[in-house]
C-alpha positions as CSV (number, residue, x, y, z in Angstrom):
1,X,31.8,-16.3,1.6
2,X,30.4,-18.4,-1.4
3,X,27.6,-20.2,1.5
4,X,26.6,-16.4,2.5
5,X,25.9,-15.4,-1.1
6,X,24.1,-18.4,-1.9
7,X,22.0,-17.5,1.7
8,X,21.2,-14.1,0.2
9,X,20.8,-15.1,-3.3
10,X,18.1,-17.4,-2.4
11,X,16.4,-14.8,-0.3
12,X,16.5,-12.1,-3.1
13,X,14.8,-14.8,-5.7
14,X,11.7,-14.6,-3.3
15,X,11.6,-10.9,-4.4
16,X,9.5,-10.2,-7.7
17,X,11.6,-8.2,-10.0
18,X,11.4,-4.8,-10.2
19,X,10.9,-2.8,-13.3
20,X,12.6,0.4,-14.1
21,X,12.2,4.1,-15.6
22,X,12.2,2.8,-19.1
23,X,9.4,0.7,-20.7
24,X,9.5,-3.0,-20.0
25,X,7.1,-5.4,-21.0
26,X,7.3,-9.4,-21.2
27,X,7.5,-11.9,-23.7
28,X,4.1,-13.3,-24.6
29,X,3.4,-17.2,-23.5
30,X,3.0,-18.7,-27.1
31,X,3.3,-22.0,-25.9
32,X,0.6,-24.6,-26.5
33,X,-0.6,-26.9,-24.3
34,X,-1.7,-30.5,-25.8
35,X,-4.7,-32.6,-24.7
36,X,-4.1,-35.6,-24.0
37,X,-6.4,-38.5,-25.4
38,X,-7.6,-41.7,-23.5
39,X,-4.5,-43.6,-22.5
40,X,-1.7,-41.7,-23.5
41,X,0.3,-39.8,-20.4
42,X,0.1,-36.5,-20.7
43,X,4.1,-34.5,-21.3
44,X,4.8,-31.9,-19.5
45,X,7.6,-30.0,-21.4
46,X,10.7,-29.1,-19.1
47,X,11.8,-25.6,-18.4
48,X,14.9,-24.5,-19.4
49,X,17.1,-21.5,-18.6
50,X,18.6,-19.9,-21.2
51,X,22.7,-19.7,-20.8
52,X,23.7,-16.5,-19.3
53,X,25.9,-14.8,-22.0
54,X,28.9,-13.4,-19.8
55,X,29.1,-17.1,-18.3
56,X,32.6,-17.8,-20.0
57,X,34.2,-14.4,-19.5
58,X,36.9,-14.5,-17.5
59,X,39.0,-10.9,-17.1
60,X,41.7,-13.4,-14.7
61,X,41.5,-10.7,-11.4
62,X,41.8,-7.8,-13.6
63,X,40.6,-4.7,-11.6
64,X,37.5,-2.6,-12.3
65,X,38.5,0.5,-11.1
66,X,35.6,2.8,-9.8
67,X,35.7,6.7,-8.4
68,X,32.9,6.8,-6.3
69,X,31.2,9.6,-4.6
70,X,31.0,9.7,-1.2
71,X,29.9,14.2,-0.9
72,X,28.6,14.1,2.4
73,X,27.2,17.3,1.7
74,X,24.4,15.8,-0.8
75,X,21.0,15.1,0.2
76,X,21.4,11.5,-1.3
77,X,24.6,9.7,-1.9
78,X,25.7,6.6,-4.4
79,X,27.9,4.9,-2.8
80,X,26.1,3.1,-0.8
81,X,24.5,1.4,-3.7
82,X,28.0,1.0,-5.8
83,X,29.9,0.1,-2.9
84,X,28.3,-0.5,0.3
85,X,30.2,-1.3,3.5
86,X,31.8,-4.2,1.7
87,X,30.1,-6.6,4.3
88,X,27.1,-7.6,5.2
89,X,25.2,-6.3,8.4
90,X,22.0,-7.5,8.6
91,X,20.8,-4.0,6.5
92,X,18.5,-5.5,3.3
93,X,19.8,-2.8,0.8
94,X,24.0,-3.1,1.9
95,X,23.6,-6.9,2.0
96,X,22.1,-6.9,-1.5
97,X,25.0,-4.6,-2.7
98,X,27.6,-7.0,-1.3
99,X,25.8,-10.1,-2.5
100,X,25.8,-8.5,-6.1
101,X,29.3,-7.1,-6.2
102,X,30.7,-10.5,-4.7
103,X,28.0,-12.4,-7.4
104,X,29.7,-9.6,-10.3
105,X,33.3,-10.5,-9.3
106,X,32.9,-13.8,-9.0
107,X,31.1,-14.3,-12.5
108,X,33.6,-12.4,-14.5
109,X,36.8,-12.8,-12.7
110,X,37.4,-9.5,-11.9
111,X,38.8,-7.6,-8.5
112,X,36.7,-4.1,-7.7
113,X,38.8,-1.3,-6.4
114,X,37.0,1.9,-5.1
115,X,38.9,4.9,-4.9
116,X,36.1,7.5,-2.9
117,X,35.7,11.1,-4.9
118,X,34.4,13.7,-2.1
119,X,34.1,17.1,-4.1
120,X,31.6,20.1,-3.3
121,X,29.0,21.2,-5.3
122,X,31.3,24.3,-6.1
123,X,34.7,22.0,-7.3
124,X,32.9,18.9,-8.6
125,X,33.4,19.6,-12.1
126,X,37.2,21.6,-12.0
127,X,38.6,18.6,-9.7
128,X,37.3,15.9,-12.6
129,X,39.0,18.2,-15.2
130,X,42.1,18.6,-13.4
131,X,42.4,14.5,-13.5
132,X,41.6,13.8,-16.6
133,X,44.2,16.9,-17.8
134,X,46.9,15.4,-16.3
135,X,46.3,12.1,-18.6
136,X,46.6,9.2,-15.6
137,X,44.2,6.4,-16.5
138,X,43.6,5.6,-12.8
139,X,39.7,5.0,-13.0
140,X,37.2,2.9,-15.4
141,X,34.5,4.6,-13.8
142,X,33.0,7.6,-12.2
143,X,29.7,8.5,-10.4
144,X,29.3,12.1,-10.5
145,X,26.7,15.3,-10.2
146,X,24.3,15.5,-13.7
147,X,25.5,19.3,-13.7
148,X,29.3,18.6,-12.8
149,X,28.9,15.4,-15.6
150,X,27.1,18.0,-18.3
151,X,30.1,20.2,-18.1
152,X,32.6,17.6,-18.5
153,X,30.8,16.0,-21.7
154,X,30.3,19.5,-23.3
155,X,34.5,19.9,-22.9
156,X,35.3,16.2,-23.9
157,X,36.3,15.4,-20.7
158,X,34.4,12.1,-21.1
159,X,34.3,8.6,-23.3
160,X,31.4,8.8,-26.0
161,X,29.0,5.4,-24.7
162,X,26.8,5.9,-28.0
163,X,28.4,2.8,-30.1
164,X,29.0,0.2,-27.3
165,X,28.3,-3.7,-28.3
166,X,27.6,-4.4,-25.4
167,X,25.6,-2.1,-23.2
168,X,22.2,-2.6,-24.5
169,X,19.9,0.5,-23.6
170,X,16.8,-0.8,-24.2
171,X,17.2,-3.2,-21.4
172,X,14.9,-2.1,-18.7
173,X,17.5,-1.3,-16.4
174,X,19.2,1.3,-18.3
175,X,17.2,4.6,-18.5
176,X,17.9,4.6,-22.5
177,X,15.6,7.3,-23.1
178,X,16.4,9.9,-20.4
179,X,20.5,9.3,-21.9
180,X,19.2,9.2,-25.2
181,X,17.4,13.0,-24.4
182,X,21.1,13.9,-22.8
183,X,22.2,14.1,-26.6
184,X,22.7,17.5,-28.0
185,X,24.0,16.0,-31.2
186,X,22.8,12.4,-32.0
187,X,25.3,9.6,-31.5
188,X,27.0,11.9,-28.5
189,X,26.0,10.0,-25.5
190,X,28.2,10.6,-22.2
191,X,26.1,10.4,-19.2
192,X,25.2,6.9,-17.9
193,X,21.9,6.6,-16.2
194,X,20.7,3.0,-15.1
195,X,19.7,0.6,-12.2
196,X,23.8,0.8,-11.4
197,X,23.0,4.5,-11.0
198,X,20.4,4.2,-7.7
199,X,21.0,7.8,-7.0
200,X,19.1,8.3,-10.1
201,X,15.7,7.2,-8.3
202,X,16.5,7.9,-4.6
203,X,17.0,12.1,-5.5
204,X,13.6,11.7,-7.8
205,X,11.9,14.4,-6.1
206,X,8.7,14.2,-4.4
207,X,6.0,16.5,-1.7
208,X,5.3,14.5,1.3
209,X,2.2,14.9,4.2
210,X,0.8,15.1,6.8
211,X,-1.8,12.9,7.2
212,X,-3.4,13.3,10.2
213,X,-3.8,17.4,9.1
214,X,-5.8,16.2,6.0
215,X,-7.5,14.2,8.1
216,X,-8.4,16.3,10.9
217,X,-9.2,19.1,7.6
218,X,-11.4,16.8,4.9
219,X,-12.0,13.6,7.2
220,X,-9.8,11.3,4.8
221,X,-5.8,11.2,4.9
222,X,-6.2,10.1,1.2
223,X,-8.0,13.5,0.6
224,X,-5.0,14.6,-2.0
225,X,-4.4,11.0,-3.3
226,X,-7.6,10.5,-4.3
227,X,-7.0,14.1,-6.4
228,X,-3.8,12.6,-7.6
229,X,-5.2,9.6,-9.1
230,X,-8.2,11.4,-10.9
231,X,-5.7,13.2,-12.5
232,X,-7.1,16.5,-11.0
233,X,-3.5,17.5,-9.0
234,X,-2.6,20.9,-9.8
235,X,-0.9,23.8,-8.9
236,X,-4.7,25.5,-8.0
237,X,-5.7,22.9,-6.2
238,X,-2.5,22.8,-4.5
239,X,-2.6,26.6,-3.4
240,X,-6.2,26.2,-2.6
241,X,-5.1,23.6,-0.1
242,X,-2.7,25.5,1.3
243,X,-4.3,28.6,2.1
244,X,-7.4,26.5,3.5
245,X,-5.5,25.0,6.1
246,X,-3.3,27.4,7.3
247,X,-3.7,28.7,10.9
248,X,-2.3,31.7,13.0
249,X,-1.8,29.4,15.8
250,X,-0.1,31.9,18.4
251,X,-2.8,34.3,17.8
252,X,0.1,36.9,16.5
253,X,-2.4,37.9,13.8
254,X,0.8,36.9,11.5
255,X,1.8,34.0,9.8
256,X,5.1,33.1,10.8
257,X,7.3,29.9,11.4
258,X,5.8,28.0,14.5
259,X,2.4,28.5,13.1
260,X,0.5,25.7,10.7
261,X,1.3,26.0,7.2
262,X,-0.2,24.7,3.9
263,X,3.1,23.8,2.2
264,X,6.9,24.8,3.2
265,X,10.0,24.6,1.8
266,X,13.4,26.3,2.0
267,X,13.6,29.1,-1.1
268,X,12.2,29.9,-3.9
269,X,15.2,28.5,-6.3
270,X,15.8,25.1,-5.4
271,X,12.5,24.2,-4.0
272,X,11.1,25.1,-7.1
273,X,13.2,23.3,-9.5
274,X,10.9,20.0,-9.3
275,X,7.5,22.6,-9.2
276,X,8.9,24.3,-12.6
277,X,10.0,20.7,-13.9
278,X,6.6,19.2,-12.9
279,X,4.6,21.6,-15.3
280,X,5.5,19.6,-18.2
281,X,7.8,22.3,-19.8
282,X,9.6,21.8,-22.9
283,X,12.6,23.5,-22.9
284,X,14.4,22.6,-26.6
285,X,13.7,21.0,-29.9
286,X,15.8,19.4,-31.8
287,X,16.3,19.3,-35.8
288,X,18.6,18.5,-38.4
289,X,19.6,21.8,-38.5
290,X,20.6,21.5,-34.9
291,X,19.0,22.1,-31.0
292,X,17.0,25.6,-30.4
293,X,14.9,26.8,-27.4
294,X,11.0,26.6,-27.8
295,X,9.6,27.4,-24.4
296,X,9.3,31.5,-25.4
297,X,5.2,30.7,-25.4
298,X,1.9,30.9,-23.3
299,X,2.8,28.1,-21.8
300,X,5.6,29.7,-19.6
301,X,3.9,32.8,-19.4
302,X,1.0,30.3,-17.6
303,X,3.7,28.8,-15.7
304,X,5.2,31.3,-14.3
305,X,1.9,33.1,-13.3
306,X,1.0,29.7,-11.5
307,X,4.6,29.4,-9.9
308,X,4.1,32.9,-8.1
309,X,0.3,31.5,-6.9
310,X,2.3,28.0,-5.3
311,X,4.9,30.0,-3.6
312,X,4.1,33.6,-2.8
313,X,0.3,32.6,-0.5
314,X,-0.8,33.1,2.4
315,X,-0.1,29.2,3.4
316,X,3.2,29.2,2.2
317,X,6.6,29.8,4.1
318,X,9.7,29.7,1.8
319,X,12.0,30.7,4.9
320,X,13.0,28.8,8.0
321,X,15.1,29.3,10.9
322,X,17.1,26.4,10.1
323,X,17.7,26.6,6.4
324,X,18.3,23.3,5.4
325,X,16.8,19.8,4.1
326,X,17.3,18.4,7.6
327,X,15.4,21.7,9.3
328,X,12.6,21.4,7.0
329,X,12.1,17.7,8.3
330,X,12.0,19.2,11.6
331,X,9.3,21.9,10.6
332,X,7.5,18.7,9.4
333,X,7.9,16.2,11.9
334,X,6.8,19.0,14.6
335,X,3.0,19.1,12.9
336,X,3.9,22.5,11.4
337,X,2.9,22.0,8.0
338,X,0.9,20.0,5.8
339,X,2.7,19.4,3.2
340,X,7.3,19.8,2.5
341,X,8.8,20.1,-0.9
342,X,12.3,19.8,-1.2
343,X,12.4,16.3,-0.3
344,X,13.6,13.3,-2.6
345,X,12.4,9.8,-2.9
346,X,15.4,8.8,-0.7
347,X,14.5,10.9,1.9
348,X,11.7,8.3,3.1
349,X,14.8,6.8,5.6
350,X,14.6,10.4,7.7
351,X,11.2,10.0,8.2
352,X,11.0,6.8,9.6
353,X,10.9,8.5,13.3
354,X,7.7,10.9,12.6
355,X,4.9,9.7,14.7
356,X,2.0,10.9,12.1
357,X,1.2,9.0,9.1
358,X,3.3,10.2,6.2
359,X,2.2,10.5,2.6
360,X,4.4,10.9,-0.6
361,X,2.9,12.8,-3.7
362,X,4.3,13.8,-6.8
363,X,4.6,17.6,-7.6
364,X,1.2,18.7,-9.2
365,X,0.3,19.4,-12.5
366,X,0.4,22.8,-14.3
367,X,-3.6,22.6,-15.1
368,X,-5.4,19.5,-15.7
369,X,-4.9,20.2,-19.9
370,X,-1.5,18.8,-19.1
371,X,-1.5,14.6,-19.7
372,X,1.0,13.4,-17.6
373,X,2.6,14.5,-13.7
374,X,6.3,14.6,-14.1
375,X,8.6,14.1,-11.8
376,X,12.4,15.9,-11.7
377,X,15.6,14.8,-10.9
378,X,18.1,16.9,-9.2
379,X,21.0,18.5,-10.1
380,X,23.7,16.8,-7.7
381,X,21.8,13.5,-8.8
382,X,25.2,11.1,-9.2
383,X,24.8,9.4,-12.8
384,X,27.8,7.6,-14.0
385,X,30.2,8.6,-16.7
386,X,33.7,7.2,-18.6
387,X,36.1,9.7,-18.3
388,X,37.8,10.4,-22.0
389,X,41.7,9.2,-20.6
390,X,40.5,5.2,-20.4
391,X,42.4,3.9,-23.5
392,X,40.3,2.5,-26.1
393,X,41.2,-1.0,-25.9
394,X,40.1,-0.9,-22.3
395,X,36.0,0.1,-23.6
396,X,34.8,-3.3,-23.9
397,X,36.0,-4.7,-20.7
398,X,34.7,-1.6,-18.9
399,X,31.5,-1.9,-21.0
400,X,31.0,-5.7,-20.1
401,X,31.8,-4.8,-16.0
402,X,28.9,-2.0,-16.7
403,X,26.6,-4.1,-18.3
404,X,26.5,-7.3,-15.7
405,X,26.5,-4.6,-12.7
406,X,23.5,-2.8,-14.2
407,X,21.2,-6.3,-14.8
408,X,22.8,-7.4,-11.4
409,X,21.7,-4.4,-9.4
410,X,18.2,-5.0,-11.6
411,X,17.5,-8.0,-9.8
412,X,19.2,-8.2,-6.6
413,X,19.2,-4.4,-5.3
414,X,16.4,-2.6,-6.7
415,X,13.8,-5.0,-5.4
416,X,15.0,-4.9,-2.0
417,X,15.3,-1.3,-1.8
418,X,12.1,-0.5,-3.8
419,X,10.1,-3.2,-2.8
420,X,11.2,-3.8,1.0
421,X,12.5,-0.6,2.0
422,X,10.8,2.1,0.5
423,X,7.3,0.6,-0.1
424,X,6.9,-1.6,3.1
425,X,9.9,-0.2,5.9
426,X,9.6,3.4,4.7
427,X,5.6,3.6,4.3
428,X,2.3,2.8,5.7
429,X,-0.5,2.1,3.1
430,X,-1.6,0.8,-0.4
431,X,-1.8,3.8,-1.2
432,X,1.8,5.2,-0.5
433,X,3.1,2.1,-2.5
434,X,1.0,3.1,-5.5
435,X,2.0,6.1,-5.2
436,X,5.9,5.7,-5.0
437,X,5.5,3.7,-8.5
438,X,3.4,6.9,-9.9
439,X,6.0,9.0,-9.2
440,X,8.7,6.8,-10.3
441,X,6.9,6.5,-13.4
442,X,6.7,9.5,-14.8
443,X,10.7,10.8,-13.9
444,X,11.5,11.8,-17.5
445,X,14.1,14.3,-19.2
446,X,16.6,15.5,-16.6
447,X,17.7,17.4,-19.5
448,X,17.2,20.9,-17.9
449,X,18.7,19.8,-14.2
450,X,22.0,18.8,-15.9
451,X,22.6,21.7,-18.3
452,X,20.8,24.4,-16.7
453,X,24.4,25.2,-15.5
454,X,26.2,24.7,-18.1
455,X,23.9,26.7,-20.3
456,X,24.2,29.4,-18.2
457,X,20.9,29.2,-16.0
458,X,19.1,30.9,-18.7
459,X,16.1,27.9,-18.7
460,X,15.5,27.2,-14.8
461,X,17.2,30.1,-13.3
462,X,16.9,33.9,-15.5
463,X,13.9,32.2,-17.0
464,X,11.4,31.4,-14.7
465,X,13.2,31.1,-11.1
466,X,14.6,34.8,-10.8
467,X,11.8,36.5,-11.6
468,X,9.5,34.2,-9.3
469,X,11.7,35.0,-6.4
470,X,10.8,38.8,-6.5
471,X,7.1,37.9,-7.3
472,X,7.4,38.9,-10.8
473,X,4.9,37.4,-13.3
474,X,5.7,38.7,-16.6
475,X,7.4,35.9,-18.0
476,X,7.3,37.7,-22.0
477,X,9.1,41.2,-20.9
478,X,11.9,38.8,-18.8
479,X,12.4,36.0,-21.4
480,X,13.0,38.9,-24.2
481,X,16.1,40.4,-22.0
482,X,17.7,36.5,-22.1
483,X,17.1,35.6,-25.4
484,X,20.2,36.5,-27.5
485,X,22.2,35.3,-24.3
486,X,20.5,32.5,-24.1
487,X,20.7,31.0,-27.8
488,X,24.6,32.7,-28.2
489,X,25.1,30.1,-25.1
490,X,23.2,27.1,-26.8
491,X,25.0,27.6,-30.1
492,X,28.3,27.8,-28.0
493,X,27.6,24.3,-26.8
494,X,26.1,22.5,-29.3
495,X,29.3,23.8,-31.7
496,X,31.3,21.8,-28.4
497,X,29.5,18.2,-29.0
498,X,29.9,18.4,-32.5
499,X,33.6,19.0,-31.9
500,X,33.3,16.0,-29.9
501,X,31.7,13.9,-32.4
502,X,34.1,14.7,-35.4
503,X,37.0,14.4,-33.2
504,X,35.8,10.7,-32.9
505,X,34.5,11.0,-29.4
């Protein structure tokens, strides 16, 4: 065992490191370098590796008990980057899992136990609750949905991380700033998003096309790329896109599913999360009087104007025969449409099959005033979590195994599945791999994905979703019908996390 982790440690160190969703820059070289004068042989100073600081921890076998999802019913999964199949088989992402776990064990002295937690998206959050009221302390950690994990925090169903020594969050492979946004009240941090966490960039979402369409349309397959980079992606351009290359194919004189389409996607609700997400809104503000809503502004009226334009054209089909993520592939892989929404990061494995070259573009901008694309997360995205029953003398070791797993999985299993998988097995171009960093780049608050719910739908759903699905555009007239439900429901909640924090959690 310890010659087949050196053999796979030595293949990952030929691997540039990958960096994460936070900021990460390098140390400055201030060395000096000393010329030597006649005579005198030159000194070459000798590297050094600094100690590694969890070298003499030793937990003696203790187990590190995780509860890891394995939903089947979820576009992407986590367990395949927590656990893996707990050998290796030749696969580049499982055999960097095991050679990290086994590296992780080994280093620390500690025995992993996964227990596998296969909820619905309907029980997810009740099943957790049920566990952690009956008071066992059977897990140290938990991978769960950002809306089932929202819930849970928001009834104190889970371990306040804020004031960990050891967890550092400005590493770069924790996603400090997207758990430091999670906060309703500062120093209430419950949801653990990191490296550790893959899920949290395989269900990034992203619009994939077809190539050889664009191609065959503008005489370049980079034709929306090269939009992309200029910065001059948007919702118009988009819908102008669509519409242009839409064709009646069966000569029906109607635009029905078997004939090319611009864009298509399954609904008008969760297809349009990441389109809603990707306009840059700004859902609350926070003060030290407490959180409030601030998206009741032009903005949204402008956003949900565009919206209707993106999804109610004449290039655009929102409804498909078969009505799920694997029967939208289909409608893509069959040449039926230029571009599919819907579709995550992760979702670059099912296309390896398709015969036409496959590009992956973020969702576009609402105008080009707006500075930045922005890329959404999902709501079923699995982010880790402590659930409140771990005794507190228990914190630091859990804190320690999460800390060592998340720089681990930051330089043994992110660069092979980043680097190797997505950006060479998965894609065909410069261009793709550029554009896969873009969009990595710019996932930011998943603040709205994981308490949309648990906020009562009021800022994706009543808001802006509802209203597009029935083609309505007067965002003003619908937002005025919400509002005292809305902030009654925001007070509620925020008056929960403060609970939280002066109960000590």
């Amino acid at each position: 065992m310890k010659k087949t982790l050196a053999l796979v440690l030595a293949l990952l160190m030929l691997v540039p490191t990958f960096a994460s969703c936070s900021e990460q820059t390098s140390d400055e070289d201030t060395s000096t370098t000393t010329t030597p004068t006649a005579g005198e042989e030159e000194i070459v100073p000798e590297e050094t590796e600094e100690p590694d600081p969890f070298e003499e921890i030793d937990f003696d076998g203790r187990e590190f008990r995780f509860y890891t999802s394995v939903d089947e019913t979820d576009a992407t999964n986590a367990d395949k980057f927590i656990r893996g199949l707990g050998e290796t088989n030749g696969e580049i992402v499982n055999d960097a899992v095991y050679a990290r776990n086994l590296f992780v064990s080994e280093l620390l002295g500690i025995t992993l136990k996964f227990t596998e937690a296969n909820f619905s998206y309907s029980n997810h959050e009740a099943s957790i609750k049920s566990l952690v009221m009956a008071g066992a302390d059977e897990f140290d950690v938990i991978t769960q949905d950002l809306m089932a994990l929202s819930g849970l925090a928001s009834g104190n169903f889970l371990r306040n991380v804020y004031n960990t020594k050891v967890m550092d969050y400005d590493k770069a492979y924790w996603y400090g700033e997207a758990m430091r946004d999670l906060q309703f009240v500062e120093g209430g941090m419950y949801m653990l998003l990191g490296d550790y966490f893959t899920d949290c960039l395989a269900s990034a979402h992203a619009l994939f096309a077809n190539e050889s369409i664009l191609n065959d349309n503008y005489g370049s397959t980079e034709y929306i790329n090269e939009m992309v980079f200029d910065g001059k992606w948007t919702i118009d351009n988009m819908a102008t896109i669509c519409e242009a290359v839409a064709r009646d194919t069966n000569g029906d004189g109607q635009m029905t599913e078997g004939d090319l389409f611009g864009y298509t996607c399954i609904g008008t609700w969760g297809s349009a999360i990441p389109a809603l997400v990707g306009t840059g809104v700004q859902y609350v503000e926070r003060t030290e009087d407490g959180i409030a809503y601030c998206y009741n502004n032009e903005r949204s009226v402008k956003i949900l104007e565009q919206l209707n334009k993106m999804y109610w054209n004449n290039g655009t089909l929102t409804s498909i025969a078969d009505y799920s993520a694997a029967g939208l592939r289909q409608v893509f892989a069959n040449g039926q449409t230029v571009i599919m929404g819907y579709n995550r990061i992760g979702d670059l494995e099912n296309l390896r099959d398709i015969e036409f070259g496959v590009g992956i573009i973020p969702y576009p901008k609402l105008d080009e005033v707006q500075e930045n694309y922005v890329t959404s997360l999902h709501d079923t995205t699995e982010a880790g979590a402590i659930l409140s029953t771990l005794p507190v003398d228990s914190e630091e070791f859990v804190h320690t195994c999460l800390e060592v797993f998340a720089r681990e999985t930051n330089k043994q299993v992110i660069p092979q599945w980043y680097e190797n998988a997505l950006k060479v097995k998965y894609v065909d171009g410069q261009d793709d791999a550029k554009m896969i960093d873009l969009i990595h780049d710019t996932i930011t608050s998943p603040f709205a994905v994981a308490y949309n719910g648990t906020l009562g739908g009021y800022m994706l759903g009543t808001a802006f979703l509802t209203p597009l699905g029935s083609k309505q555009t007067d965002f003003a007239s619908n937002y005025k019908k919400i509002e005292k439900g809305a902030n009654k429901m925001l007070d509620r909640v925020y008056e929960s996390f403060v609970s939280n924090i002066m109960s000590g959690n």
